[in-house]
C-alpha positions as CSV (number, residue, x, y, z in Angstrom):
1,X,0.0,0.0,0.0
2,X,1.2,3.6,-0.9
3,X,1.8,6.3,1.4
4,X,1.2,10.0,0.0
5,X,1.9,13.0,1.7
6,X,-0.5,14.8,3.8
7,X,-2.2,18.0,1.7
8,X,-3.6,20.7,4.0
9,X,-7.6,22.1,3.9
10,X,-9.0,24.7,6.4
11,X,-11.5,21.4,7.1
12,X,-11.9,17.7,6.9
13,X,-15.5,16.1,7.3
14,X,-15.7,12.7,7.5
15,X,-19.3,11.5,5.9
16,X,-21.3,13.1,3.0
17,X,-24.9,12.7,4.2
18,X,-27.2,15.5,4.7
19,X,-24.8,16.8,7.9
20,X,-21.6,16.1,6.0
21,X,-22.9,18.0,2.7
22,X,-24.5,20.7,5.0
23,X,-21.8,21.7,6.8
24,X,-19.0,21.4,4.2
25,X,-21.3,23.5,1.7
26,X,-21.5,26.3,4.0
27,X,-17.6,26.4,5.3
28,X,-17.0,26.1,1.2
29,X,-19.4,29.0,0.5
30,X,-17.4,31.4,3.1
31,X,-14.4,30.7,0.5
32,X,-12.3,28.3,3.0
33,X,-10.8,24.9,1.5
34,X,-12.7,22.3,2.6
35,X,-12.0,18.4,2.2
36,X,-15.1,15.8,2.3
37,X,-14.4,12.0,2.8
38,X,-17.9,9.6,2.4
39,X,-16.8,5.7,2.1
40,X,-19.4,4.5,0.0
41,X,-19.9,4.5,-3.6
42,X,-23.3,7.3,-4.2
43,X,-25.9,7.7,-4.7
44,X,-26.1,4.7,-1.8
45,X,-29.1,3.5,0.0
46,X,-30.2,5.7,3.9
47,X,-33.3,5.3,5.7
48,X,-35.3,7.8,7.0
49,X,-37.3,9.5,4.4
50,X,-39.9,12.1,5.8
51,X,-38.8,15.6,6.1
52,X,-39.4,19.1,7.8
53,X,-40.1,22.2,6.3
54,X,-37.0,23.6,8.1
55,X,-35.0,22.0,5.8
56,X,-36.9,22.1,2.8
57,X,-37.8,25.5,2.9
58,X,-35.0,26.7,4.9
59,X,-31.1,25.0,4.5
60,X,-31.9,23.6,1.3
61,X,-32.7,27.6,0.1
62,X,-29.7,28.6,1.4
63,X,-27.5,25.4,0.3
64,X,-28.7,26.7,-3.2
65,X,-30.9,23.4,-3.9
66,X,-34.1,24.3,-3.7
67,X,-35.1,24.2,-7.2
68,X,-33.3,20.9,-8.1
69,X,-35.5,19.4,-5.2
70,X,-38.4,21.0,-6.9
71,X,-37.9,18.9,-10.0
72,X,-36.4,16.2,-8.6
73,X,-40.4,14.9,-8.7
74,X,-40.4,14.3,-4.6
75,X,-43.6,13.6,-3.0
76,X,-45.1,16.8,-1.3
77,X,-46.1,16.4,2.4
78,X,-48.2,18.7,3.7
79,X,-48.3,17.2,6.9
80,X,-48.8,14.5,8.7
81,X,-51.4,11.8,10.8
82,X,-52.1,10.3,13.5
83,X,-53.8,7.0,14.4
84,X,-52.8,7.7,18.0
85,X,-53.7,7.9,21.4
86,X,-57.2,6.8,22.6
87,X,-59.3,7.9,19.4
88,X,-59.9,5.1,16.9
89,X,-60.0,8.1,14.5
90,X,-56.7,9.6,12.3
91,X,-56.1,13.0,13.2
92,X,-54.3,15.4,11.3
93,X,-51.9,18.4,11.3
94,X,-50.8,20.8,8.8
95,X,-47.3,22.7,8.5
96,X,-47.9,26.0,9.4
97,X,-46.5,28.4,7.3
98,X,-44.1,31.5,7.5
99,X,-45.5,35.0,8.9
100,X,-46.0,36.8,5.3
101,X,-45.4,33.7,3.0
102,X,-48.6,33.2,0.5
103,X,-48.0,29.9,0.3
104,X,-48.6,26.4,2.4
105,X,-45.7,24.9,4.3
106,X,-44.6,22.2,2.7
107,X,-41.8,19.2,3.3
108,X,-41.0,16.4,1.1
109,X,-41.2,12.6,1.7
110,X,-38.0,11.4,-0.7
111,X,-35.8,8.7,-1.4
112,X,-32.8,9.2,0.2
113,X,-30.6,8.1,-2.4
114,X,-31.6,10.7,-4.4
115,X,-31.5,13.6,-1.6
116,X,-28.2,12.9,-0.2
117,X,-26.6,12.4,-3.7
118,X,-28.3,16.2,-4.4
119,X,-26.8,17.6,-1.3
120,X,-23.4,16.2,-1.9
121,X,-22.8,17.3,-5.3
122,X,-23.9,20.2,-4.7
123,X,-20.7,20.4,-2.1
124,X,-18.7,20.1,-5.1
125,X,-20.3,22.4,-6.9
126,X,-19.9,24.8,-4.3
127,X,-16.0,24.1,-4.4
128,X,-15.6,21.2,-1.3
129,X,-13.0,18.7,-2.6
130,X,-15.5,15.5,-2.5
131,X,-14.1,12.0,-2.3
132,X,-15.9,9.0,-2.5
133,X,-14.8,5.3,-1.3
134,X,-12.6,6.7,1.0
135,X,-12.6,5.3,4.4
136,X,-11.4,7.6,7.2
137,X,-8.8,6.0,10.0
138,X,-7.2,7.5,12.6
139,X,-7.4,11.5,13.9
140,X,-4.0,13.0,14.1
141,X,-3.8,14.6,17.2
142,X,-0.5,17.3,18.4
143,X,-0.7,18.9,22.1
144,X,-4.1,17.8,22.6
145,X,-5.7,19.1,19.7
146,X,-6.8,17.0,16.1
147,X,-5.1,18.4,13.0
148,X,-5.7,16.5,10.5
149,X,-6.7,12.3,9.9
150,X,-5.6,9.0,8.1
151,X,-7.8,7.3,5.0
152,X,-7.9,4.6,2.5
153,X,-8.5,6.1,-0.7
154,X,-10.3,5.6,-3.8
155,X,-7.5,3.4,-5.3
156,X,-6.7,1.6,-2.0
157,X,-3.6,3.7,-1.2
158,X,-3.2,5.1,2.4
159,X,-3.4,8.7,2.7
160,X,-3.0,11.7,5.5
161,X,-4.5,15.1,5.2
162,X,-4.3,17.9,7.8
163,X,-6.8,20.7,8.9
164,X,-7.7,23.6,11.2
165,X,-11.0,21.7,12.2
166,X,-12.2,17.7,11.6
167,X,-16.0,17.2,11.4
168,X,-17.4,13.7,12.1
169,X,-20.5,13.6,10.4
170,X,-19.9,9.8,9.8
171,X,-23.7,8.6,11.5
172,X,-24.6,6.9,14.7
173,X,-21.5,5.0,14.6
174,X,-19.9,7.8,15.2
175,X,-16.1,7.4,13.6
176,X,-14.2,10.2,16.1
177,X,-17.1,10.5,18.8
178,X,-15.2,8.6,21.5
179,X,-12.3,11.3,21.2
180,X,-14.7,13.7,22.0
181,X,-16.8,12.4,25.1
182,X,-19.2,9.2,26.4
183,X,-22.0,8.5,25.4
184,X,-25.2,8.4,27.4
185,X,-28.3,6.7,26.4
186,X,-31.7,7.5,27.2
187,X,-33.9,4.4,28.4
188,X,-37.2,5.8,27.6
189,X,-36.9,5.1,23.8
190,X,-34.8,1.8,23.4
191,X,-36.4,0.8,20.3
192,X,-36.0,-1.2,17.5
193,X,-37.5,-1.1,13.8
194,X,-38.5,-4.0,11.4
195,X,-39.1,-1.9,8.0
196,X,-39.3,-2.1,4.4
197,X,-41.3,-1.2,1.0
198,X,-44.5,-1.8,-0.4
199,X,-45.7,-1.2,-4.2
200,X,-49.8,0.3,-4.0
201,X,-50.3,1.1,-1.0
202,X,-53.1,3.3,-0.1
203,X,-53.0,7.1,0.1
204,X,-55.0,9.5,2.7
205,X,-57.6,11.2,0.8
206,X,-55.9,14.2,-1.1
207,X,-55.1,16.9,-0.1
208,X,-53.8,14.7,2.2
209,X,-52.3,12.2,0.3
210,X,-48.4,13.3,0.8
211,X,-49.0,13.1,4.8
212,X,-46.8,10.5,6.7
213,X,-49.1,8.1,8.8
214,X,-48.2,7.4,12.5
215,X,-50.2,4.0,13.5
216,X,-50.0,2.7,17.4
217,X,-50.6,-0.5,18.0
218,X,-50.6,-3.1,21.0
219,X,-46.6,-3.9,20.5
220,X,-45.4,-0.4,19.2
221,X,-46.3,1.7,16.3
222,X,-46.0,2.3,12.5
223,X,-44.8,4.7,10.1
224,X,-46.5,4.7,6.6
225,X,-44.2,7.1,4.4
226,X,-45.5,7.7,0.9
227,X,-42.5,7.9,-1.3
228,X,-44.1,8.2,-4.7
229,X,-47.6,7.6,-6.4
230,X,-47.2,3.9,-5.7
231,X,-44.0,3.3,-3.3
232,X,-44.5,3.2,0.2
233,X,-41.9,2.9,2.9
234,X,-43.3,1.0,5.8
235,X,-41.7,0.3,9.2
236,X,-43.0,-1.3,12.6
237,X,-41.1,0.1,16.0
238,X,-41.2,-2.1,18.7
239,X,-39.1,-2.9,21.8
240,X,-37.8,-6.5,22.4
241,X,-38.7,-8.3,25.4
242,X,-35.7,-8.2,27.9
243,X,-35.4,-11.9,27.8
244,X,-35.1,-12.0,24.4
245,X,-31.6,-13.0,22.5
246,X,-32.5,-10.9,19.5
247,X,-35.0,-8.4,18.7
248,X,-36.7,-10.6,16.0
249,X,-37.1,-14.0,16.8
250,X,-37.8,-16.2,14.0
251,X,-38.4,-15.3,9.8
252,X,-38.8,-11.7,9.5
253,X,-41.4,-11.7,6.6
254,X,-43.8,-13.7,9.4
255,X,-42.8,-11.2,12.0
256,X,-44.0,-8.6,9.3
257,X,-47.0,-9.6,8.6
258,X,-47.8,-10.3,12.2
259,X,-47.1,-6.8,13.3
260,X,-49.3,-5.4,10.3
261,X,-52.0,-7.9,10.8
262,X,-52.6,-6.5,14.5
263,X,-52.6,-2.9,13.3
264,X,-56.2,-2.4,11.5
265,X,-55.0,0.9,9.6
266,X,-52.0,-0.2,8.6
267,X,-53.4,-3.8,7.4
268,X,-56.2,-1.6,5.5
269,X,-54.0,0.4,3.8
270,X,-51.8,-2.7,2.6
271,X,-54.3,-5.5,1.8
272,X,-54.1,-4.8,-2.0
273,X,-50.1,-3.7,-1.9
274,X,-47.1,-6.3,-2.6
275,X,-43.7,-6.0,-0.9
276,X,-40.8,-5.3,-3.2
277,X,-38.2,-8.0,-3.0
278,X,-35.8,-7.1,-5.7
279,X,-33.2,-4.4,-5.9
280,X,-32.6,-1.1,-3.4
281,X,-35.4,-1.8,-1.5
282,X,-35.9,-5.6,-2.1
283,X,-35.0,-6.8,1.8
284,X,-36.4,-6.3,5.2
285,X,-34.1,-4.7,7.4
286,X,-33.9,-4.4,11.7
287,X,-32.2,-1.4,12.4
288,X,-31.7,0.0,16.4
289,X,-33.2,3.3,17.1
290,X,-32.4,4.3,20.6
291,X,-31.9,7.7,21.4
292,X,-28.6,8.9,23.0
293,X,-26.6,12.1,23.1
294,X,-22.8,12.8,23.7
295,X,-21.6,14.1,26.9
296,X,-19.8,16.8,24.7
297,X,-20.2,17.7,21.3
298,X,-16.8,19.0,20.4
299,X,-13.1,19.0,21.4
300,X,-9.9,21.4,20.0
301,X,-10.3,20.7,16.8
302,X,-12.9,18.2,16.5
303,X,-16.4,18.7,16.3
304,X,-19.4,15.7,16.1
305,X,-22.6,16.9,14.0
306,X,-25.6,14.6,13.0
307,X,-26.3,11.0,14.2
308,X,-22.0,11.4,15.5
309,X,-23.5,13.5,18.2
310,X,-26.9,12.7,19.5
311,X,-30.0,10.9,17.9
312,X,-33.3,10.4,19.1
313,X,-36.8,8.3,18.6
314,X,-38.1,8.5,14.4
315,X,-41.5,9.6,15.5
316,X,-41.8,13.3,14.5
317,X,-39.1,12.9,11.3
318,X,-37.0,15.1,13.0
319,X,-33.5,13.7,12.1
320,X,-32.6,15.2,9.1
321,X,-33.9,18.2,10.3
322,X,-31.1,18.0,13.5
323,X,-28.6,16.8,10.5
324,X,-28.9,20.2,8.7
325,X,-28.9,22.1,11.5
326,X,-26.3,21.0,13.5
327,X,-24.0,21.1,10.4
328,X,-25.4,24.8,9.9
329,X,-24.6,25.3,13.6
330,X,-20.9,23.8,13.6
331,X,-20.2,25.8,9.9
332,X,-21.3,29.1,11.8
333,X,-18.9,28.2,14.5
334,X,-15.8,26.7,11.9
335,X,-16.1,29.9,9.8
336,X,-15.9,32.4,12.8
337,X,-12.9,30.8,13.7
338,X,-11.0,30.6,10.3
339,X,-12.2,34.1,9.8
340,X,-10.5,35.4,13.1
341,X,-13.4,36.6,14.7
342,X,-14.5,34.6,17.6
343,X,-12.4,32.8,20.3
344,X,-12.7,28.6,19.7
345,X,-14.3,28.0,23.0
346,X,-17.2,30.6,22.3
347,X,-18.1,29.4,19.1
348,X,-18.5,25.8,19.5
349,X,-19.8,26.3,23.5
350,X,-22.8,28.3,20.6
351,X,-22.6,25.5,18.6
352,X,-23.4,22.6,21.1
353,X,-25.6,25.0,23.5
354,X,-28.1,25.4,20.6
355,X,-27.7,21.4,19.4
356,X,-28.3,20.6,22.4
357,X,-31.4,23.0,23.1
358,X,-33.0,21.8,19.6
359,X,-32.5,17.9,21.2
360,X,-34.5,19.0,23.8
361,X,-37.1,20.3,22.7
362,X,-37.4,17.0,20.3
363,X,-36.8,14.8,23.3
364,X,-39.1,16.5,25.3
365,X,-41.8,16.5,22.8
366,X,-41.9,13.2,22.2
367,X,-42.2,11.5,25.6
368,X,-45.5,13.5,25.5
369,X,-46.9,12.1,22.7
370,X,-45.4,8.5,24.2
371,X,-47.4,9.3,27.0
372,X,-50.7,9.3,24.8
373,X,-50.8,5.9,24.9
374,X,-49.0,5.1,28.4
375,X,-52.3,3.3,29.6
376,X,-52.1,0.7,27.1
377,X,-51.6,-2.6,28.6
378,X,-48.8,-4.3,26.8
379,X,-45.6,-4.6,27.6
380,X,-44.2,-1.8,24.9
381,X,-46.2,1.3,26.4
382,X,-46.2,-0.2,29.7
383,X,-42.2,0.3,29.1
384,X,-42.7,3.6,28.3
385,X,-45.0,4.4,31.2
386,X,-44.3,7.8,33.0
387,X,-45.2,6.9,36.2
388,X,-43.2,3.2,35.9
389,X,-39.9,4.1,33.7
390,X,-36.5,3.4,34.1
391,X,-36.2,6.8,32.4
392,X,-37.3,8.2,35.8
393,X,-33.7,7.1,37.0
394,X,-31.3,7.9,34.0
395,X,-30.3,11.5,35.5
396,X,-27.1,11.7,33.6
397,X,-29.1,11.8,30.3
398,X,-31.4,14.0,31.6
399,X,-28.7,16.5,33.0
400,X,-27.5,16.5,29.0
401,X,-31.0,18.2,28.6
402,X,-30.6,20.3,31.1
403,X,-27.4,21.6,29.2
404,X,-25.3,20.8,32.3
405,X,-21.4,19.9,32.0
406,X,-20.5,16.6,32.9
407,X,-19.4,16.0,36.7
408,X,-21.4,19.1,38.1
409,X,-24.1,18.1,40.3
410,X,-27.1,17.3,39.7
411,X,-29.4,20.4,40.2
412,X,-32.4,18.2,38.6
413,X,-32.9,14.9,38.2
414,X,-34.9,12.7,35.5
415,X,-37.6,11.9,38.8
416,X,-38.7,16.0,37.9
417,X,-38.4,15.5,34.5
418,X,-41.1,13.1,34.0
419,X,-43.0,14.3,36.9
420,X,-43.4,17.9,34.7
421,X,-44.9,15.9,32.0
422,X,-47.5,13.3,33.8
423,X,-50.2,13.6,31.6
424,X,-49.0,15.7,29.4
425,X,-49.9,13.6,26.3
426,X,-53.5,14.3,27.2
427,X,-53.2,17.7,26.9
428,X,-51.3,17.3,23.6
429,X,-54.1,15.6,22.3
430,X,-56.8,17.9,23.2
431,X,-54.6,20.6,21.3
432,X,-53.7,18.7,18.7
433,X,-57.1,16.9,17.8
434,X,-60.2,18.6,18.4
435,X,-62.3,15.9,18.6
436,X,-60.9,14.9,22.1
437,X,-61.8,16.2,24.8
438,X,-58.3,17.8,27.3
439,X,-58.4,16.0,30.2
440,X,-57.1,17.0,33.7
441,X,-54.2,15.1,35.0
442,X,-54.7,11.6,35.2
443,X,-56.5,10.2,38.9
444,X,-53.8,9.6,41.1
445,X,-51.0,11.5,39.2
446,X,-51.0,14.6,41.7
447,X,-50.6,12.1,44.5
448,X,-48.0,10.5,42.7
449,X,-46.3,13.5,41.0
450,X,-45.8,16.8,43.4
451,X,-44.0,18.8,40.9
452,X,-47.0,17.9,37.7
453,X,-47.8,20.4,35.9
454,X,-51.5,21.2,36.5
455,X,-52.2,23.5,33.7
456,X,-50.2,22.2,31.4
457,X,-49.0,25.9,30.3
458,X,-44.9,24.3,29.6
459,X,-47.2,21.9,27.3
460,X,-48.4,24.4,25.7
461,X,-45.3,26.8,25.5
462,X,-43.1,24.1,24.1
463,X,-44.9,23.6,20.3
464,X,-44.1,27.1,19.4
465,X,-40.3,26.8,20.7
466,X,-40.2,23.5,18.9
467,X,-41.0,25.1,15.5
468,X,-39.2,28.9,16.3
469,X,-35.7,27.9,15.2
470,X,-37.2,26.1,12.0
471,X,-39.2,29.3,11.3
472,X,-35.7,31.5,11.9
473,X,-34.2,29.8,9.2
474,X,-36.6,29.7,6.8
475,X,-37.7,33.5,6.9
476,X,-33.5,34.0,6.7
477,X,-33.9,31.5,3.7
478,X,-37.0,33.9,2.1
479,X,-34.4,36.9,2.7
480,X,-31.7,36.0,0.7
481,X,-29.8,34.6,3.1
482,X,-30.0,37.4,5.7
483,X,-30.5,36.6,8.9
484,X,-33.3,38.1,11.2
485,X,-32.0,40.0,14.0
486,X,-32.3,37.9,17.1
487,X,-31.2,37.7,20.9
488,X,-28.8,35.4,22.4
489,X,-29.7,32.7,23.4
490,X,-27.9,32.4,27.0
491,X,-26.0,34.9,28.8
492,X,-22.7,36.0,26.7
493,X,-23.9,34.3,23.8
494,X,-23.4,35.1,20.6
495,X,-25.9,36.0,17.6
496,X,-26.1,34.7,13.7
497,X,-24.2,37.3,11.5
498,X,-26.0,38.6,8.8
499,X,-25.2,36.2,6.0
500,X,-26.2,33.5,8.4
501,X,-22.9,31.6,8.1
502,X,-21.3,33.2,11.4
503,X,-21.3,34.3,14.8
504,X,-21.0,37.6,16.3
505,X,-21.1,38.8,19.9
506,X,-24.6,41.0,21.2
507,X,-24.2,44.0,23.2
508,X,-27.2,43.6,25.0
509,X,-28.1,40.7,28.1
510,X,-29.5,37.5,26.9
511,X,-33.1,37.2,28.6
512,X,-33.8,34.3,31.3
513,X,-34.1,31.1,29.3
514,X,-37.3,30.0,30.4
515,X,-37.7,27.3,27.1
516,X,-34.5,26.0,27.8
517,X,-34.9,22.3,29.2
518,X,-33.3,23.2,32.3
519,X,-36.0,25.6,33.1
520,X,-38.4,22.8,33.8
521,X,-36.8,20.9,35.5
């Protein structure tokens, strides 16, 4: 095997998926040199189809792709629904669309092949060096800091480039993560998901036929992603019993068919549809989605976007959506630095403090719509259970929320965290779908629960906060690029630059963080 020299970029990222492409596009577009490493051959086969507006409407307008998506022929989603909770009804949302747009919100539901391979060449349009088949090795570290990395290339030969900064946006197995920090995962969503496609399937009534379907059933739930006219991607989340060796015991075409056979909407919607069994999407798959976060997200010279960083539960679609935006984020931080104008440690403690705040508000979201169905009795919601978790325990995952350094002590614990949200899913329900009636807390919960929140008004705070950052972007996207003035977020924090591809300090004091997790807790 060859040895070449090591050639020198302002920045190496390691991975050309959405993060990967993101990020390197944006360091690329400030004029620095920019070196992207992706092992596979592209396009190349990713799950998780179903989008967000943020990034359709937002990063992919300022990435410079929006019109390619446009006739790329993607499925339009609307929106999304809900066969959830104790209604035997669907219910429905709609994206909400920007203050002063005349038009709908809109996502796409889209092959990822296709996406990612639009993002990354892009890159190279934009001027990033992209390299395919070329497997990333070992971080070269001096005095504590990474400068640079080892890889296989293309024709086999070993290879060494140094850099200012080294991204990992290699996924959740997370090539440089362990240089960075630990770690931690969460036990409330330790699932697994048994998934693959399906040729005429049936479609929601338009105008609501783009809309991804969320189905819960006794052993888990279902997503039902429309990917074309006639291709569907269909996927069953469940949690395997703790005695179990594996999480599918047996064929996994009978396991299939049992989970869709005990899930009436999902068995209605495929009764005349055939499984494809040949080519990209010709197998069933198992793949682990348990939700974890890093106990840091950066280190000198290293910084973990993506899946490298943190991941959470498929439900709300939100993981390209923390993709993008993370590799916005750590561009912001990477170009402030190359360009002189912030200090390392203030632009990546902005970097991870808004990661981490966006994780949150996912993670904090979504154990109230698990808790929807927390009175089921079966052993998958009984898992999931607020007042009977394991969750309720797992305080150094719940510190990460809280956006507290690891070793500090605990000011909160996960016991306060769940108590805040007994019940919560009712509420969410009553907001969300008008033909249920908003309960009060559960019997017993007050009891049970000092700290519950009785009127629910963090509930109700927290879908707004969830959708604000989204809404930033995409109104900076409508602008040209120009960034909407804003506050910082946390005391000496710092504030996008105009172009949206920096940082900047704020004169004035950053208001109490009251959406931060931390306040809640």
């Amino acid at each position: 095997m060859t040895h070449h020299p090591a050639k020198e970029y302002d920045v190496i990222v390691v991975g050309g998926g959405p993060a990967g492409a993101t990020v390197s596009t944006f360091i690329a577009m400030r004029g620095h040199k920019v070196l992207l490493l992706e092992r596979s051959t592209v396009p190349r086969y990713q799950i998780g189809e179903s989008l967000l507006p943020a990034t359709i409407n937002g990063i992919c307008v300022l990435l410079g792709v929006h019109e390619e998506l446009q006739a790329a022929g993607f499925e339009k989603k609307f929106g999304g629904a809900f066969r959830w909770g104790r209604d035997p009804e669907p219910w429905f949302f709609n994206f909400r669309g920007v203050e002063g747009s005349d038009r709908p919100a809109n996502a796409y539901q889209v092959e990822r092949s296709k996406f990612d391979h639009i993002l990354l060449m892009n890159a190279r349009k934009k001027g990033v060096e992209v390299r395919t088949e070329c497997s990333a090795h070992e971080a070269i570290e001096e005095n504590g800091r990474v400068v640079g990395l080892s890889f296989t290339d293309e024709k086999g030969a070993f290879a060494s480039a140094r850099a200012r900064f080294v991204v990992d946006a290699s996924g959740n197995a997370g090539k440089f993560s362990a240089l960075v920090g630990q770690r931690v995962y969460s036990e409330f969503f330790k699932n697994f998901a048994l998934f693959g496609y399906y040729e005429n399937g049936k479609r929601l009534p338009e105008p609501r036929s783009g809309h991804i379907l969320s189905a819960a059933f006794d052993e888990g739930w279902f997503w039902y992603i429309p990917l074309s006219k006639t291709l569907t991607s269909v996927g069953a989340v469940f949690q395997a019993p703790p005695d179990s060796r594996k999480p599918i015991e047996g064929n996994l075409e009978e396991a299939m068919a049992a989970f869709i056979a005990r899930c009436p909407i999902i068995s209605d919607f495929l009764k005349d549809a055939k499984r494809v069994t040949e080519g990209t999407y010709g197998q069933l798959r198992v793949r682990k989605d348990w939700s974890y976060a890093c106990d840091k997200f950066w280190r000198n010279g290293l910084a973990l976007i993506g899946d490298s960083a943190c991941f959470v539960d498929p439900l709300l679609s939100q993981g390209v959506h923390l993709a993008t935006y993370s590799g916005l984020l750590a561009a912001r931080s990477i170009n402030s630095c190359l360009d002189g104008v912030t200090e390392e440690s203030d632009a990546f403690a902005e970097f991870e403090a808004r990661y981490r705040r966006e994780y949150g508000l996912f993670y904090q979201y979504l154990t109230s719509l698990y808790d929807m169905n927390s009175d089921q009795q079966s052993f998958f919601w009984r898992a999931r259970s607020l007042l009977n978790t394991p969750e309720r325990g797992n305080d150094a995952f719940v510190r990460l929320l809280a956006g507290e350094a690891p070793g500090d002590p605990a000011v909160s614990s996960a016991q306060r965290f769940f108590d805040a949200r007994l019940g919560a899913g009712d509420q969410l329900e009553g907001m969300m779908n008008p033909t249920y009636a908003a309960r009060s807390p559960r019997a017993g919960d007050a009891a049970a629960a000092p700290h519950a929140v009785q009127d629910f008004a963090g509930m109700q705070a927290l879908i707004p906060q969830l959708d604000s950052e989204g809404k930033r972007i995409q109104i900076a996207a409508r602008s040209g690029g120009q960034s909407p003035q804003e506050r910082p977020i946390r005391d000496n924090g710092l504030v996008t630059t105009p172009d949206g591809l920096g940082w900047m300090k704020h004169t004035e004091p950053a208001p109490q963080p009251a959406d931060q997790a931390a306040a809640v807790l």
